[in-house]
GUBATOR-597440 format. One record per residue (C-alpha): x, y, z; residue in three letters. Coordinates in Angstrom, 1 decimal, decimal comma. Layout:
BEGIN
@X=X Y=Y Z=Z residu=ALA .
...
***
This chain:
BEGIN
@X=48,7 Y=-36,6 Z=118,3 residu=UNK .
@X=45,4 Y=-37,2 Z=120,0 residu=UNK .
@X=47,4 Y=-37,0 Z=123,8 residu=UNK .
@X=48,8 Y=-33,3 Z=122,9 residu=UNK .
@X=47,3 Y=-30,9 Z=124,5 residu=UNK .
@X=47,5 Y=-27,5 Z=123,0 residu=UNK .
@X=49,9 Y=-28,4 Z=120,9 residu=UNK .
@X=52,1 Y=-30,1 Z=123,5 residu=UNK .
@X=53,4 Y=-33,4 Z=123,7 residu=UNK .
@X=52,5 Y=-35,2 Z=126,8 residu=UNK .
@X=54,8 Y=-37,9 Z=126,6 residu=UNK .
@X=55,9 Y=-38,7 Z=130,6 residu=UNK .
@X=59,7 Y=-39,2 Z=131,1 residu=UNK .
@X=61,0 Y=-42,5 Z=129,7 residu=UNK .
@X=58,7 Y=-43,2 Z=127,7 residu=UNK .
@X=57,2 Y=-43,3 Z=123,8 residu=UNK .
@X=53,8 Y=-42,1 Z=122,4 residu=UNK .
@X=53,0 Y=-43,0 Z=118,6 residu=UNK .
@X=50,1 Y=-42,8 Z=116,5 residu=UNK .
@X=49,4 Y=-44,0 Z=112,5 residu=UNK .
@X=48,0 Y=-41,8 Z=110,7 residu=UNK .
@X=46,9 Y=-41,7 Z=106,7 residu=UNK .
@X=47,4 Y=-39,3 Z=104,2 residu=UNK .
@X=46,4 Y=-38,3 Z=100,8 residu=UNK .
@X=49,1 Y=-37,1 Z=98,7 residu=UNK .
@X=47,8 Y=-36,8 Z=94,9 residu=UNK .
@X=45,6 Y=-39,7 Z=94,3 residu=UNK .
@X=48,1 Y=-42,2 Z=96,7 residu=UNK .
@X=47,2 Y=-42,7 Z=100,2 residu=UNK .
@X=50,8 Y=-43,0 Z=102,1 residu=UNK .
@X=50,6 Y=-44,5 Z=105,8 residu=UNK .
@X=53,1 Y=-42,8 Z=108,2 residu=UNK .
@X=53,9 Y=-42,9 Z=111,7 residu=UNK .
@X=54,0 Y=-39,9 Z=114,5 residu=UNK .
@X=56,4 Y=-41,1 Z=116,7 residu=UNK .
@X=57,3 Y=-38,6 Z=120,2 residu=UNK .
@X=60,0 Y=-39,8 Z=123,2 residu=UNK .
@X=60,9 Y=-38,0 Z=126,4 residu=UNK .
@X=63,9 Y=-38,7 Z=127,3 residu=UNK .
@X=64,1 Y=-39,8 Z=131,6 residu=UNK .
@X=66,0 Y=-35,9 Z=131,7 residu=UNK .
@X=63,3 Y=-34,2 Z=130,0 residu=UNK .
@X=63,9 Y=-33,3 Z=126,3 residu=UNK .
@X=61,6 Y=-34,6 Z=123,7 residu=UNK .
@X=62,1 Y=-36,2 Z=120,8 residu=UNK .
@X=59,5 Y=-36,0 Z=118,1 residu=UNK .
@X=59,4 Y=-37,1 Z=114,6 residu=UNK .
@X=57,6 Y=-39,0 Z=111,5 residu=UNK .
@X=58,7 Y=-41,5 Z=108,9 residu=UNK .
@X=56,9 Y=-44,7 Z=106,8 residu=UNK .
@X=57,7 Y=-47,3 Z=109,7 residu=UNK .
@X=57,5 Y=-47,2 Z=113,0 residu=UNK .
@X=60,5 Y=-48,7 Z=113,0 residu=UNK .
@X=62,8 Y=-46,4 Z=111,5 residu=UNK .
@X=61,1 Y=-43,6 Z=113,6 residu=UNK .
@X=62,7 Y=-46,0 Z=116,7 residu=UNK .
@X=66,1 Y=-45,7 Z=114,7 residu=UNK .
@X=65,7 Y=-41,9 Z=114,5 residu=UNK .
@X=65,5 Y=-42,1 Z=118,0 residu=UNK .
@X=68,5 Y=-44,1 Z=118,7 residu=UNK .
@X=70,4 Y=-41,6 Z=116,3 residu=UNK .
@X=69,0 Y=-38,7 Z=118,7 residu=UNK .
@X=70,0 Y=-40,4 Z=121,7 residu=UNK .
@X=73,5 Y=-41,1 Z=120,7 residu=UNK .
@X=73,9 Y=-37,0 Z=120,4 residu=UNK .
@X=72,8 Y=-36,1 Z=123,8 residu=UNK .
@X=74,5 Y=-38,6 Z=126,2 residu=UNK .
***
């Protein structure tokens, strides 16, 4: 994402960072979605899919493991 730096996520605590971004697979140009959370104790949560929606579901999945 264009708010890494170095490589790193700076997501603060509590709160989501996404960007859309296209690609070229073949001859198809495919929209997706980069989709980082910092959870308010720290860990981060990245990840990609079509919709930024389901990357929000993703999330909820995540969060559902580590409380």
């Amino acid at each position: 994402m264009r708010t890494d730096v170095q490589g790193c996520s700076t997501c603060p605590a509590g709160e989501e960072r996404y960007e859309k971004f296209t690609a070229k697979i073949g001859r198809e140009r495919v929209t997706r979605y980069q989709y980082d959370y910092r959870h308010p104790n720290g860990q981060l949560f990245s990840t990609f899919s079509r919709t930024l929606e389901r990357c929000r579901e993703k999330r909820d999945e995540w969060m559902k493991t580590i409380q």
